[in-house]
C-alpha positions in Angstrom: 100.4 203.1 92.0 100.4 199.6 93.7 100.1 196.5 91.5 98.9 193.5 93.1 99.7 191.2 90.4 100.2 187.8 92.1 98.5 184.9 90.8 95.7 185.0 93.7 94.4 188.2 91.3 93.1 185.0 89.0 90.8 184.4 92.1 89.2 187.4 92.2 86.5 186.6 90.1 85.8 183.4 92.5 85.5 185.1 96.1 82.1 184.9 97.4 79.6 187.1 98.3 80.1 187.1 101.9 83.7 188.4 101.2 82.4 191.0 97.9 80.6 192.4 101.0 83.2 193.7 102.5 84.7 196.9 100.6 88.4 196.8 100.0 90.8 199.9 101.2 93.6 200.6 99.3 96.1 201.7 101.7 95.2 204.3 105.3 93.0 207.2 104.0 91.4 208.6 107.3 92.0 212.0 107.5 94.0 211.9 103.5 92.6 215.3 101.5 91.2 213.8 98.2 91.7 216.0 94.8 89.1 214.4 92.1 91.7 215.8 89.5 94.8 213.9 90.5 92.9 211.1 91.0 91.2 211.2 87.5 94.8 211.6 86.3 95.9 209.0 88.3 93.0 206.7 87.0 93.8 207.6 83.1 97.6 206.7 83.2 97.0 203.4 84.9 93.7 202.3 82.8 95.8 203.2 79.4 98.8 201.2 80.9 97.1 197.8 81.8 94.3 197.1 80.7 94.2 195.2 77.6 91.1 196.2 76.0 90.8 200.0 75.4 89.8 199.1 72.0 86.5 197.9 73.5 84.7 201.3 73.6 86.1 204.7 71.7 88.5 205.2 75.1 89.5 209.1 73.5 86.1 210.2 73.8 84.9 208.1 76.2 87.9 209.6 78.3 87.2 213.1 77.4 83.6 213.2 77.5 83.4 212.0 81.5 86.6 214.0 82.4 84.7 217.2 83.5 82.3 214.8 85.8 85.4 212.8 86.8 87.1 216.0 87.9 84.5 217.3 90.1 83.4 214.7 92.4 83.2 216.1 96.1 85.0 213.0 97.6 86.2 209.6 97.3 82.9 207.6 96.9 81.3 209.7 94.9 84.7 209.6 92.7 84.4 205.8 92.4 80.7 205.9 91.9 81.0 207.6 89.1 83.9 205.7 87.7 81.6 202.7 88.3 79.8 203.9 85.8 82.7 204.5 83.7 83.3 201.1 83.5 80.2 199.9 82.1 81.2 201.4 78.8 83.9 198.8 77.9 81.2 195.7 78.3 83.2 194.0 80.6 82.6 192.0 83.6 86.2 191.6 84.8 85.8 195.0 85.8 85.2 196.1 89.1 86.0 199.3 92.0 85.8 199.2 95.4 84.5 200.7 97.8 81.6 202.4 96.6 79.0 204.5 98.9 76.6 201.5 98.0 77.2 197.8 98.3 79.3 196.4 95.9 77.5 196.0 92.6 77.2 192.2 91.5 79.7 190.5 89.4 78.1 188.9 86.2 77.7 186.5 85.0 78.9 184.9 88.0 75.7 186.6 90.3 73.4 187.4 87.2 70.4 184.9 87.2 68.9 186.2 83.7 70.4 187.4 80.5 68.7 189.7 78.5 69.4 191.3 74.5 67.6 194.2 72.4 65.9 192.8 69.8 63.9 195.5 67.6 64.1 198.3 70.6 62.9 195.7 72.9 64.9 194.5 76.0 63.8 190.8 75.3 65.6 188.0 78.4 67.8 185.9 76.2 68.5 183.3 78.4 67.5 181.8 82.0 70.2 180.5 84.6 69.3 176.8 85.0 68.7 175.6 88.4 67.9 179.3 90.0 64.9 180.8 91.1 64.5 182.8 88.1 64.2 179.3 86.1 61.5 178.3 89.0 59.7 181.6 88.7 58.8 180.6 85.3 60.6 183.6 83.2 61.8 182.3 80.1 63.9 183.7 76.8 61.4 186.1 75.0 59.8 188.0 77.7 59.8 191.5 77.6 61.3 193.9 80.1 59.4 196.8 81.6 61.1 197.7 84.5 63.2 196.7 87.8 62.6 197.8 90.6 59.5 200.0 89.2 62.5 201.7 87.5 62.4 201.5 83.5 66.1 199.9 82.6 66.8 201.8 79.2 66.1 205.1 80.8 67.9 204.1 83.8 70.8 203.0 81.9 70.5 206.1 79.9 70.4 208.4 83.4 73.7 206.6 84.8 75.3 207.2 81.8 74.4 210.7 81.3 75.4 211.8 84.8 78.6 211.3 83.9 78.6 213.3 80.7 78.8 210.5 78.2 76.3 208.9 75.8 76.2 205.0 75.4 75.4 203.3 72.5 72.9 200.1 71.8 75.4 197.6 72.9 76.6 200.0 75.8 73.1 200.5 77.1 72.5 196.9 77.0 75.4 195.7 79.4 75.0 198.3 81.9 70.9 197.2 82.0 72.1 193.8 82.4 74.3 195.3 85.1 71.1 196.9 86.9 69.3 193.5 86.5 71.9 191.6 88.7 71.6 194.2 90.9 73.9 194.5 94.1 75.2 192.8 96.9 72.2 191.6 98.9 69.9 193.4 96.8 66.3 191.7 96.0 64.7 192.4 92.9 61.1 193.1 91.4 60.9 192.3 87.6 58.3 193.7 85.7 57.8 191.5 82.2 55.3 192.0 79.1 54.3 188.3 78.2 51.5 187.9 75.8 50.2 191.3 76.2 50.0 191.2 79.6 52.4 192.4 82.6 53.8 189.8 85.0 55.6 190.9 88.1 58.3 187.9 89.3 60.0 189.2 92.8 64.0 187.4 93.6 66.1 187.1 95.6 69.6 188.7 95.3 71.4 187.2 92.1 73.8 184.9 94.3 71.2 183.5 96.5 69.4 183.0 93.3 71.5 180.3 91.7 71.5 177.1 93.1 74.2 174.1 92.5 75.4 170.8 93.8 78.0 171.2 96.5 80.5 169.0 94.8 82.9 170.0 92.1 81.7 167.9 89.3 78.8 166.4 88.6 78.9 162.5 86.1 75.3 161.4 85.1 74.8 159.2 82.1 72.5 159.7 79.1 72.0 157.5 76.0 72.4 159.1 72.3 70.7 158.3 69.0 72.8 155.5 68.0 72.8 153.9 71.6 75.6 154.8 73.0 76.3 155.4 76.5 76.9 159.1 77.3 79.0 160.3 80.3 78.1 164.0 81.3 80.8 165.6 83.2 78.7 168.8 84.4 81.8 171.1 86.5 79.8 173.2 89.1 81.5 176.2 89.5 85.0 175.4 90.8 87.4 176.2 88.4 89.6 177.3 91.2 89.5 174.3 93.4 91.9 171.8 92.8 89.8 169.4 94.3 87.8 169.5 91.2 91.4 167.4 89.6 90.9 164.7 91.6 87.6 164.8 90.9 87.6 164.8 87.0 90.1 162.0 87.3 88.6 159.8 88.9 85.5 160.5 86.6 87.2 159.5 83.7 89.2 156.9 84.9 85.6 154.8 85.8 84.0 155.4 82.4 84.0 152.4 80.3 86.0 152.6 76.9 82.9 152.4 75.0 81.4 155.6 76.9 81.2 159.0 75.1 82.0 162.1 76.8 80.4 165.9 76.8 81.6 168.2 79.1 79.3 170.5 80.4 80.9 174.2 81.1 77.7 176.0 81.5 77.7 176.4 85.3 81.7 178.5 85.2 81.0 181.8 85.7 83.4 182.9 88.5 87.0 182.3 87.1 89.9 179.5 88.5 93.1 179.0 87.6 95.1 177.1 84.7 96.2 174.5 86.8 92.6 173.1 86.9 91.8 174.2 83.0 95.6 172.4 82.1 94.3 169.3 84.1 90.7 169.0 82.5 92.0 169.5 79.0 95.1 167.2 79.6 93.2 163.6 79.7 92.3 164.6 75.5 95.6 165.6 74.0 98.2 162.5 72.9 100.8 165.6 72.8 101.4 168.6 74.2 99.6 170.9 72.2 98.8 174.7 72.9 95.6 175.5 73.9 95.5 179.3 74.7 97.3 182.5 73.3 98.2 185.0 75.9 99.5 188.9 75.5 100.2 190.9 78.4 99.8 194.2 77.1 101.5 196.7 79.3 104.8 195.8 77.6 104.0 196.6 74.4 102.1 199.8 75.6 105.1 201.0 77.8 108.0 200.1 75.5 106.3 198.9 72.2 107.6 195.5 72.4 104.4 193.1 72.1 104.9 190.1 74.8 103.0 187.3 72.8 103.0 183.2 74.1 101.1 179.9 73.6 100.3 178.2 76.8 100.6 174.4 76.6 99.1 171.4 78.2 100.5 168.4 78.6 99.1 164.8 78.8 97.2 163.1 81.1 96.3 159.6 81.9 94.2 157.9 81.1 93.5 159.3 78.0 90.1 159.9 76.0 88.7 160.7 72.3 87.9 164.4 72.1 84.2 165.4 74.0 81.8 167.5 73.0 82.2 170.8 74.8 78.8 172.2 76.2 79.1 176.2 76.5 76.6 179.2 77.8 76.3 182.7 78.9 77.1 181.6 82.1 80.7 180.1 81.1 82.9 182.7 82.0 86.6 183.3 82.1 88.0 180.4 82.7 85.6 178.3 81.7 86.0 180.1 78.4 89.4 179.1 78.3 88.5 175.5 78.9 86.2 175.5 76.2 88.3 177.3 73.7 91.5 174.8 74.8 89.7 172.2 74.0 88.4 173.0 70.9 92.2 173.8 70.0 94.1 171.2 71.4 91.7 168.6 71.6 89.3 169.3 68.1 86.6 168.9 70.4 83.8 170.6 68.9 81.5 173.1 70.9 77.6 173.2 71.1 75.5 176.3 73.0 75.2 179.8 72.3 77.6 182.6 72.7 79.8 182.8 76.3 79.8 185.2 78.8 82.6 187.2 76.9 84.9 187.5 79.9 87.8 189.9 79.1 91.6 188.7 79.6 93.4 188.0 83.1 92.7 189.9 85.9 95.0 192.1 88.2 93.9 194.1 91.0 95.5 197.4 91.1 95.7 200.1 94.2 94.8 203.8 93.2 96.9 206.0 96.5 95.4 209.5 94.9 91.7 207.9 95.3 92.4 205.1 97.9 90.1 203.1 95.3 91.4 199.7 94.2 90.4 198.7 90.6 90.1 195.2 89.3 91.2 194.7 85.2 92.0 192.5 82.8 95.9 193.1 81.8 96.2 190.1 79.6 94.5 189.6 75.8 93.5 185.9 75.2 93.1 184.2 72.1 91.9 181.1 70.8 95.4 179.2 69.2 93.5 179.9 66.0 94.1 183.5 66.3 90.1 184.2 67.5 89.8 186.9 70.2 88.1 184.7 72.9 85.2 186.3 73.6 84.4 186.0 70.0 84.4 182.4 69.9 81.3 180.8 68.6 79.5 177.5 69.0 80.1 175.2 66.0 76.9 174.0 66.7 74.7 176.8 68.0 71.8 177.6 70.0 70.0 181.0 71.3 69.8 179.9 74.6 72.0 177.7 76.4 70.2 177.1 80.1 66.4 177.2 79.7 65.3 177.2 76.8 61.6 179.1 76.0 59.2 175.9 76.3 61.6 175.1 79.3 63.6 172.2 77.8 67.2 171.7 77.3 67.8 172.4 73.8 71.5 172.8 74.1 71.7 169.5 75.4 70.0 167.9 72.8 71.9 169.8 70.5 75.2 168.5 72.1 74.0 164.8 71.8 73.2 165.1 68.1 77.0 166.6 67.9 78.4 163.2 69.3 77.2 161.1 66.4 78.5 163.2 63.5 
């Protein structure tokens, strides 16, 4: 095996669609013979090595019970077709194979436009993505799904599943129909919903032309809270991995007055970035250094038994602030996640929203020579300092629904104002 394990892999989750597009080749394979067996094998030994978070689905059966489908794939793409599916079972959006015989399926959050839970056998949408053309279609949290693309999503899920031999429960099912609902690479979409007793059919776009956003890193408007103060909203647009987005956030806080309170809105960070950014953000609300993230990277302990365990710092930056309020959503993802946890740690900076996108760890890209497939993965466990798994970190002051709320409003918002007067 081939392990790309620079720190561009941190990127992955940031490279647009136009580049997703394009499927990635893991060394020359024209003319290669392809054994489904040996690259099964090949698959199992790497997956068990790396990747951080077996403990996510029963990995023993899950292993066993796909095995025979695994094993008897006529070629390549049908091989990583079917480990797509695979995949789905550990509920995690970090990862990804490429290529597939179909376009590449879309990464969420960072292309999913809607969010959606069971709620009493129901597949209810749960929350909205602000500022996309699912939000302008009208769909809010609480409609009912029928189908996608005339397809019904629970029996579709259930089908994908079963092909490969294995049987996925509630939570399962629900990821991999919230999979089918972001749909693929260029793929539009027909929803079907049950609002009020009646059916409504809303048609988008594909989930990345979907979302819409400023073209500037960060976004400073100013709001007013109960108590009169002023309140700066630092809103970060999706560009954790631009280090323009330093300067940026400097500057920002460098023209806010003293008197001005400051929320920082996270809930537009789905597609990854780097530390340097998340160190930079956090830095202008820590007097100290302080820790603000707990790292493992498991293959050590896994190959020799040794755990590899270590607090990443961040240091100070002028000028410095009082502690924000953090604003969090299903659509703050990996990175963002860590900014959000960091500051809670280092900073006490208390969080409002609803739960996160529950990104998994930090990704490496690894090269598969049996299957000429190359796999994306998570090979690092991250923890809040507190000793919290991170993508079980909850809002101290919580919400359902982060983006769009069912009447429409912004109830996180609102929430997060009330936050900055207690």
């Amino acid at each position: 095996m081939v392990n790309t394990r620079s720190w561009l892999a941190l990127l992955v989750a940031a490279i647009p669609a136009a580049l997703m597009s394009q499927p990635a080749a893991a060394g020359n394979c024209a003319g290669k013979p392809f054994d489904a067996a040996v690259a099964w094998q090949e698959f199992v030994t790497e997956f068990s090595d790396n990747y951080a978070y077996l403990d996510r689905a029963d990995a023993k059966a899950a292993f066993a019970d796909a095995a025979p489908a695994m094993r008897s794939a006529p070629d390549r793409l049908a091989f990583a077709d079917r480990l797509e599916t695979f995949l789905l079972l550990f509920r995690d959006s970090h990862l990804h194979v490429s290529p597939t015989s179909k376009p590449s399926r879309a990464w969420i959050p960072s292309a999913a436009d809607l969010w959606f839970d069971r709620i009493d056998g129901r597949i209810v949408v749960s929350d909205v993505k602000y500022a996309s053309d699912a939000a302008a279609g009208g769909i809010r949290p609480g409609w009912e799904l029928v189908s996608i693309d005339g397809v019904d999503p629970v029996r579709a899920a259930g089908d994908m599943f079963t092909a490969i031999g294995v049987r996925g429960d509630d939570s399962q099912l629900t990821y991999a129909i919230n999979a089918l609902a972001a749909g693929r690479l260029d793929q539009a979409r027909r929803f079907v919903f049950k609002v009020g007793g009646k059916r409504r059919t809303v048609d988008l776009p594909a989930g990345y032309a979907s979302v819409h956003r400023p073209k500037e890193p960060l976004t400073v408007s100013h709001l007013t809270d109960a108590a009169g103060h002023d309140v700066a909203v630092l809103r970060v647009n999706n560009a954790l991995g631009d280090t323009a987005l330093i300067s940026a956030f400097d500057q920002a806080v460098a023209a806010l007055p003293e008197s001005s309170h400051i929320l920082i809105d996270m809930r537009d960070t789905p597609s990854g970035g780097t530390s340097t950014v998340a160190r930079a953000i956090i830095g202008h609300f820590v007097p100290e250094p302080r820790p603000y993230q707990r790292h493992e990277l498991t293959v050590e302990r896994v190959r020799d038994g040794v755990p590899r365990v270590w607090l990443e710092y961040v240091q100070p930056r002028t000028p410095l602030r009082a502690a924000p309020v953090v604003l969090a959503g299903r659509w703050t993802g990996s990175m963002g996640e860590g900014i959000v946890i960091g500051l809670n740690a280092a900073a006490k900076a208390p969080i409002a929203g609803s739960d996160m996108g529950k990104l998994l760890g930090a990704i490496i890209q690894d090269e598969l020579p049996a299957s000429c497939i190359t796999i994306s993965l998570p090979n690092e466990k991250l923890w809040h300092v507190d000793g919290r798994p991170r993508e079980e970190v909850q809002a101290d002051l919580r919400v359902s629904t982060a983006d769009v709320a069912a009447d429409g409003s912004d109830a996180a918002l609102a929430l997060a104002l009330a936050g900055l007067d207690r």
